[in-house]
N, C-alpha and C positions, 0 to 999 in steps of 0.2 A: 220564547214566551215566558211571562212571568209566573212566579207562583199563584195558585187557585187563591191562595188566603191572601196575597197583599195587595194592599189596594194603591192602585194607580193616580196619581193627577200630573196628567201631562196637558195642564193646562197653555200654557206655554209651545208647544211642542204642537198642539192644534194650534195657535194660532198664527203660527210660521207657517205649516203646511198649508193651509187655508188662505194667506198670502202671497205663497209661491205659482197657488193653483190660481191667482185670481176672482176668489168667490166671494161673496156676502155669508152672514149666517143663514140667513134663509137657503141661499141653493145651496151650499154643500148640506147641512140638515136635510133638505130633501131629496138629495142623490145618498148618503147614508142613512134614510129611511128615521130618522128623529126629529124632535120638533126642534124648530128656532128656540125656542126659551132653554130645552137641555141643554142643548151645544155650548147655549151662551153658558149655562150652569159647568160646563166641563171645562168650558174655555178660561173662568170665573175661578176655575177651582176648588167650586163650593159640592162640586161630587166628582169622584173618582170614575177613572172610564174602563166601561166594562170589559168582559174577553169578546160579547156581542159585537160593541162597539168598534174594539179593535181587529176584529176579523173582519167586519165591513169596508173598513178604512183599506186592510189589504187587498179587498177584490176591486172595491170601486178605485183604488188610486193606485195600485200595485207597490205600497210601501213594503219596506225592510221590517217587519212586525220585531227581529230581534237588537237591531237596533232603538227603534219608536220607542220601544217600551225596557229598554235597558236600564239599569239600576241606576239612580243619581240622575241630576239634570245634564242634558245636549251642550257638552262643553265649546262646542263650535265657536257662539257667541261669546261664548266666556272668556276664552284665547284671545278673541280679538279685544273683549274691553282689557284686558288684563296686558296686553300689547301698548294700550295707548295708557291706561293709567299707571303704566310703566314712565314715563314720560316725566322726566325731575319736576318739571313746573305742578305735578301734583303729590309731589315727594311729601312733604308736611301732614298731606290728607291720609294717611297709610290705610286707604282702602280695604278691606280683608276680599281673600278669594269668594269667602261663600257670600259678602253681597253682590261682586259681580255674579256670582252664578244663579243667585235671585233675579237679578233684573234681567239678563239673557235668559231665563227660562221662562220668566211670567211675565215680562215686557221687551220681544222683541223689537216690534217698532221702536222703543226708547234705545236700545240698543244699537240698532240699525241707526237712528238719526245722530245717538253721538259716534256711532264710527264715520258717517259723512262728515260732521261738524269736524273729527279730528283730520279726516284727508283734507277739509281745506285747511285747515289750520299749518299741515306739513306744507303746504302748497304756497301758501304767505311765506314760511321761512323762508322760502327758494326764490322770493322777491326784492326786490331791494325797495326802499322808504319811497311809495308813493310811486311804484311800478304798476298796480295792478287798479286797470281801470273801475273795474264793479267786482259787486261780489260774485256774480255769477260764475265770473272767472278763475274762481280758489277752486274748485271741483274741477279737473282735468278732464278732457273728453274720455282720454283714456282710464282713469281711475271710473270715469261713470262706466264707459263701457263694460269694461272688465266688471263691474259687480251687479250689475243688468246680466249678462248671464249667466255668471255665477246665479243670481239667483232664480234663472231656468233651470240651474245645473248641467247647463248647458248642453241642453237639450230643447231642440223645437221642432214640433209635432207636425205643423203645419210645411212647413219649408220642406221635412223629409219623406214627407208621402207627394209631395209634387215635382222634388229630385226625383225618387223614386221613379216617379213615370216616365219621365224626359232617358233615366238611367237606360229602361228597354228598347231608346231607340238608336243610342247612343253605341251598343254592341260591348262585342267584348274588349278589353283594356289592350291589346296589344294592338288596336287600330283604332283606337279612344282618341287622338288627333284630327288622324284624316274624318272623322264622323263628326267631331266639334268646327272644324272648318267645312266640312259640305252642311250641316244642320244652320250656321250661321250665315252661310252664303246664298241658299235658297231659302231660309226663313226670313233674313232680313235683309241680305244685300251685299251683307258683309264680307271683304274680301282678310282675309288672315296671311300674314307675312311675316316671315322669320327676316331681321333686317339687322345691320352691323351696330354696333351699342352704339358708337357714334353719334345716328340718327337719333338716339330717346335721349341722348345729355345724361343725365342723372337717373332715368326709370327704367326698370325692366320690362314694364309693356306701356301700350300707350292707346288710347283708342283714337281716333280720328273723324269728328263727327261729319264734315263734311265731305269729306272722300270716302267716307262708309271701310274704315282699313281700320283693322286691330293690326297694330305690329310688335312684334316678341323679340325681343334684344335674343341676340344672338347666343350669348354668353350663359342665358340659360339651359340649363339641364334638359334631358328630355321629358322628366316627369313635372317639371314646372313650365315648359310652354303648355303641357296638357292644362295642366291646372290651371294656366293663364287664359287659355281657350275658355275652362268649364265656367271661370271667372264671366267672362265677357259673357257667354251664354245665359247663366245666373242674371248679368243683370238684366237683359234683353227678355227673355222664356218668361222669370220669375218677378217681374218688376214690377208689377201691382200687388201682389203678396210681397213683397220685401217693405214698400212704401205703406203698407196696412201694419206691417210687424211695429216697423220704428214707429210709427205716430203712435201705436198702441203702449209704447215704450214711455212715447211722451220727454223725450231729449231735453235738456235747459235751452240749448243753443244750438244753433248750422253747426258748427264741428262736431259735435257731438253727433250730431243726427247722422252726418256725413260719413265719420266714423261708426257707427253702428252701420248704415246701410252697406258699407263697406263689408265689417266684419259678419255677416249676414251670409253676404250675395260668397263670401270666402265660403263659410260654414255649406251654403247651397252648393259651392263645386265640388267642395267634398264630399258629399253625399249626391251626386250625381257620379260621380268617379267610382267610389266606394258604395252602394243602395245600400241602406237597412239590413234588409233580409237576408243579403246576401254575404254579405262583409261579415253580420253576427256568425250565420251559420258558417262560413271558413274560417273565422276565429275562432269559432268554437274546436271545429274540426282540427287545426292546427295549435290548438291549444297555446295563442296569443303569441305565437311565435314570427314576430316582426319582419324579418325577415322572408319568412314564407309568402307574409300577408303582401309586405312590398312587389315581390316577385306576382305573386296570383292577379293583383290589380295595378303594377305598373304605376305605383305609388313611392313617394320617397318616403325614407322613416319619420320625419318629420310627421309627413301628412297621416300616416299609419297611427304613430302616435295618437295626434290630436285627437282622429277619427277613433280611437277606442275612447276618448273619453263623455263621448257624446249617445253610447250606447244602452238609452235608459227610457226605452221606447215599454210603455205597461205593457204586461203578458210577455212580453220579448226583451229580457234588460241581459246586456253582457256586463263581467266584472266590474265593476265602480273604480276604474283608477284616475286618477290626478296625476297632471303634469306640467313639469317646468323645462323652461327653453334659459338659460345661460351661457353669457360670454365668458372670457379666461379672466377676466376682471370681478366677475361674480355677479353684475348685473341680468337682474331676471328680467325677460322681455316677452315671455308667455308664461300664463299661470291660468291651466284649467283644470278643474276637478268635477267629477259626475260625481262625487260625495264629498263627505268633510276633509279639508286641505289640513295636514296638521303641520304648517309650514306658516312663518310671519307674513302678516300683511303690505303693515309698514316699514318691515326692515328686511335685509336677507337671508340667506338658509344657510343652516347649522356646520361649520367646516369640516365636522365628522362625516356625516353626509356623501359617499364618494363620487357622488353628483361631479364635484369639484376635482376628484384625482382622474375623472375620466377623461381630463387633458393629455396625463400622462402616458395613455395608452388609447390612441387613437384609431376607433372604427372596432373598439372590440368591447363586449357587454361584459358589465361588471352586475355583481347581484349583493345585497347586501339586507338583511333584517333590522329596522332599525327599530327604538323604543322609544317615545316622547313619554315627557313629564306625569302628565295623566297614566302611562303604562299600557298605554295604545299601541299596538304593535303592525306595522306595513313592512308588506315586502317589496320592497323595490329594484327598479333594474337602469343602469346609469349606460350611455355611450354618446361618441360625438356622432356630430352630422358638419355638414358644408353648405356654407350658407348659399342661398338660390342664384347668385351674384355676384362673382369677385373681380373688384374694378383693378384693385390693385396685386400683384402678385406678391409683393414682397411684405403685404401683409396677411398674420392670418385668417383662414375661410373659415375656420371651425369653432361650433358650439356646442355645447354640452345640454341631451335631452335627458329628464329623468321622468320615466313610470314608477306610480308606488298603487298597490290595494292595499286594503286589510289583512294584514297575514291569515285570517280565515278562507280567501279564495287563491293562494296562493299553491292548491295542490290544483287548481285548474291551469296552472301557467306551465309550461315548458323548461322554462328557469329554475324553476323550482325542483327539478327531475334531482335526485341523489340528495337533495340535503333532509338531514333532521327537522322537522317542522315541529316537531311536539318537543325536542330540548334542541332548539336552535343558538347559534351564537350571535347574540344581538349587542349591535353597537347602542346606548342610549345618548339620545339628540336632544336640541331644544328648539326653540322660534332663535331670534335674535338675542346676541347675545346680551344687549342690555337689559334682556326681559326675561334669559332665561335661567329659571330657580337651581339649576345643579349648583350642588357645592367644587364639586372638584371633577373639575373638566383642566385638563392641562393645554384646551385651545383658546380657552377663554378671551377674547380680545379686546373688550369694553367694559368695564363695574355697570354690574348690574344697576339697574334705576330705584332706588329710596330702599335699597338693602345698606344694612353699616357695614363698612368695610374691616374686617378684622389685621389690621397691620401689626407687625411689630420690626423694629429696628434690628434686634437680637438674630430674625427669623428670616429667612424670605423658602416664600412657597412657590411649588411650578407654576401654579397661575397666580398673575401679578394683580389678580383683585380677590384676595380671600375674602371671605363676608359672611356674618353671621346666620346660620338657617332659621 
């Protein structure tokens, strides 16, 4: 909480949250008990928000009051403009940090619509002259979906109180199969077959509309036929709430939509596999020890993973961690965070990060405190997994998942057991390198964007783009 004497305007900061939640000024004003014209006055920044104020905002919305109301503006937004006006083509304009952090605080909508304008912007470069039919096409299904739940924080209310129910009839995880193929066979018809890869060509399940047959390539794990079952079942069970979500979502285009209802009906088998109530409360109990959690529900770590990051259900929230899914190439192919991601948008993660050396050492968890720019400090935990499907043998299955929180809930983790937390040895990271302000990082791979490069003929430095701070 902040001091008694300083006065607050997080005007900005209300009107993200207010955004997130879906509301007008009218109804959130009268779920926190003040009038339309304050709100609009707080949100205006023409009066500072009370300790009343902010203790309301806690009960009715169960925010983090020590973050909301933390000193300086929600750098969130900031990272990201400062990401794209990183970008040479605005090198001339030398932007200063504190007006990006003005217009992410007190204009996120404006914020929010040039980080779309710049993802399609990246999405042209990746076209060649006279490739791309319309505009609509520059925003990727996948960049919209990914930032649709992100800005749930991926989390949704409604999908997991009706996982939830279906979860009690479902039993317990060690016969989570046989109960997802009797629930589909006497609720809809459906017959479930585990069948030789062959038969799906290129997919790992397949559903069959007119033969009423879900079939599961063989080649799958046991903890992904489950999930391919809880899949099919998600769309069948849930399939007028999943169709109510996306249109509420409001997609540009079919792939988009298509991809959302997809990633939905996913998010729905993980939370019938995993319920709520019950996953938080063994997390808690095992204190986020992955491995336990896999074992208790019959889950891969993968799915373990993601399912902690969606734990931010009001009165019941588990840790806030973010997570990423990469290949040995560095390509990120899942990125979700239940709070702020302090990781690049548009480019990739920091090679300090041992995110990346946890190729080296496969199947075994590395831990590591790292420190961004800002002085934001997470504690994270890096290990491979194997992908759901390996067609080929003599290539490899394995990707690299990384958990990170806040170093502040880091004595709820298991990981965390034996190290110093209060003088920890912290690696400092950045975004992408062309964006990110260290001066001497000896991994540095790219000159920063519309920094001067400090060279000299006489000199040369471990990293091959010195440059002026």
């Amino acid at each position: 909480m902040p001091a008694p004497d300083r006065k607050l305007y997080l005007g900005g900061r209300l009107r993200r949250l207010r955004r997130e939640l879906a509301l007008n000024q009218s109804a959130m004003a009268a779920e926190i008990g003040i009038s339309p014209s304050y709100l609009n006055h707080l949100e205006r920044n023409q009066r500072p928000v009370t300790a009343q104020v902010l203790l309301r905002l806690a009960e009715v919305y169960d925010i983090d009051l020590r973050g909301f109301a933390a000193e300086g503006p929600d750098g969130t937004g900031a990272e990201q403009l400062a990401e794209i006006f990183a970008d040479p083509m605005f090198a001339d304009l030398g932007v200063p940090r504190y007006e990006l952090l003005e217009v992410a605080d007190n204009a996120p909508s404006v914020a929010d619509a040039v980080a779309r304008l710049y993802a399609a912007l990246v999405e042209r470069r990746q076209h060649p002259a006279g490739a791309v039919p319309d505009e609509t096409s520059l925003l990727t299904p996948e960049s919209w979906v990914r930032d649709h739940i992100q800005a749930q924080r991926n989390h949704f209310p409604a999908i997991e109180e009706a996982a939830e129910t279906i979860s009690g009839a479902i039993g317990e995880p060690a016969g989570a199969f046989e109960a997802l193929r009797r629930r589909l066979k006497e609720g809809f018809g459906v017959d479930t077959r585990v069948v030789p890869p062959d038969l799906l060509e290129f997919a790992s399940q397949a559903y069959d509309f007119h033969r009423k047959r879900l079939m599961l390539s063989a080649l799958l794990r046991p903890d992904s036929r489950t999930f391919g079952a809880a899949y099919q079942l998600a769309l069948f069970e849930l399939g007028p709430l999943l169709r109510q979500s996306v249109e509420a979502a409001a997609p540009p285009d079919t792939p988009t939509r298509r991809l959302l209802h997809m990633s939905l009906a996913n998010y729905a088998a993980g939370a019938m596999l995993m319920p709520y109530g019950r996953f938080l409360a063994a997390a808690e109990k095992q204190r986020y020890d992955v491995d336990r959690l896999c074992a208790e529900f019959g889950a891969s770590v993968e799915q373990v993973s993601h399912r902690l990051t969606t734990l931010a259900r009001p009165g019941g929230r588990g840790v806030p961690f973010f997570m990423l899914r990469v290949d040995a190439a560095g390509n990120i192919s899942k990125r979700f965070a239940g709070e702020a991601f302090p990781f690049s948008r548009f480019g990739g993660t920091c090679p300090r990060w041992n995110l990346h050396a946890a190729f080296q050492t496969p199947g075994r968890v590395a831990t590591q405190i790292v420190e961004t720019p800002d002085g934001a400090r997470f504690f994270t935990i890096s290990r491979t997994v194997e992908r759901a499907v390996r067609l080929d043998p003599r290539e490899s299955s394995q990707l690299a998942v990384g958990l990170g929180c806040d170093i502040r809930d880091a004595p709820r983790l298991v990981y965390a057991d034996g190290q110093d937390l209060a003088r920890p040895l912290v690696t400092p990271i950045g975004p992408a390198c062309a964006i990110c302000p260290r001066l001497r990082c000896p991994q540095r791979a790219a000159a920063p964007a519309g920094r001067t490069l400090a060279l000299e003929e006489s000199r040369k430095t471990i990293s091959p783009y010195p440059f002026l701070g």
